[in-house]
C-alpha positions, 0 to 999 in steps of 0.5 A: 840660605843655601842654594842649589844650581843645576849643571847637568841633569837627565831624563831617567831611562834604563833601558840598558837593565829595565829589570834585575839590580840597577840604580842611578848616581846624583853628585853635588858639590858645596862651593863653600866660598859661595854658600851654594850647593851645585848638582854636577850630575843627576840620574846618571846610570851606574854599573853591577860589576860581576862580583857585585851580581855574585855578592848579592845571590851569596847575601840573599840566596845562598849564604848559610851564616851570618851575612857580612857587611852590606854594601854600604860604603862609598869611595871616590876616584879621579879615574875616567875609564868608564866603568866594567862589570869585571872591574874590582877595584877602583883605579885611582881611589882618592884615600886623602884631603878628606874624601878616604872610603867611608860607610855612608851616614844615609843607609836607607831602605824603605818598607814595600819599595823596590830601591835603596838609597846610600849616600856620603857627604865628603868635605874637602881638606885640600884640592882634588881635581877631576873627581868623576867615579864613585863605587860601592864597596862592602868593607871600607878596606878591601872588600867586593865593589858591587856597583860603579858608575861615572858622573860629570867631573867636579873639581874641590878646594879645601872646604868644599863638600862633595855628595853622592847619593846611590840609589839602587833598585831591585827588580 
């Protein structure tokens, strides 16, 4: 039986964009060695960069031909500048010891909702220290990032298993 611990958690406001294309970040780890899930960070607002705003008009609006690929693949970093809507990369991007760029395996966007969720879980292959920022990305090289967001930094060892879970509203 696994168990889930609360190390930080928020109460839901945005009052920074109450309308457009926002979203909240939830990050947990598995401690392997104690056969319990923790939530490091919950509810934690994330940030449209500019190029991101810009990829979601040229998919939904302007964009004449067949669309490329949707914003979907997660990526992790030690960085702990906090996030700008003209960042297009994401400084210290972990590309080892099991936590490389990935399409996410939950891709989820419900019928008459206003949100979507991306989510990824990572195990470890080695120790990673002061993870603490995630983004989006439409290419799993490369490719626009769309959102990025800081959460409470979580530090793994080989084994452990790190979830982040997007969701993100429109309107």
């Amino acid at each position: 039986m696994s168990h889930i611990t609360m190390t930080r958690q928020r109460e839901v406001k945005d009052e920074v964009s109450p309308k457009g294309i926002h979203g909240y970040i939830t990050v947990q780890v598995y401690r392997h060695l104690e056969n319990r899930w923790e939530t490091v960070d919950q509810y934690h607002p994330n940030l449209l960069t500019t190029d991101g705003r810009d990829f979601y008009h040229q998919q939904v609006l302007v964009n004449t031909a067949a669309g490329t690929r949707g914003s979907n693949v997660i990526a992790v970093s030690t960085d702990a500048t906090a996030p700008a809507a003209g960042d297009t990369t994401l400084t210290g991007e972990i590309s080892t010891n099991g936590l490389a760029r990935i399409q996410a395996v939950t891709i989820n966007h419900p019928d008459n909702t206003n949100s979507s969720t991306i989510e990824h879980e990572w195990t470890a292959t080695g120790t990673h220290t002061n993870v603490q920022k995630c983004a989006l990305f439409n290419n799993t090289s490369g490719g626009t990032m769309t959102h990025e967001g800081t959460f409470t930094a979580a530090s793994l060892i080989s084994g452990d298993k790190l979830k982040v879970t997007y969701v993100i509203n429109v309107g």
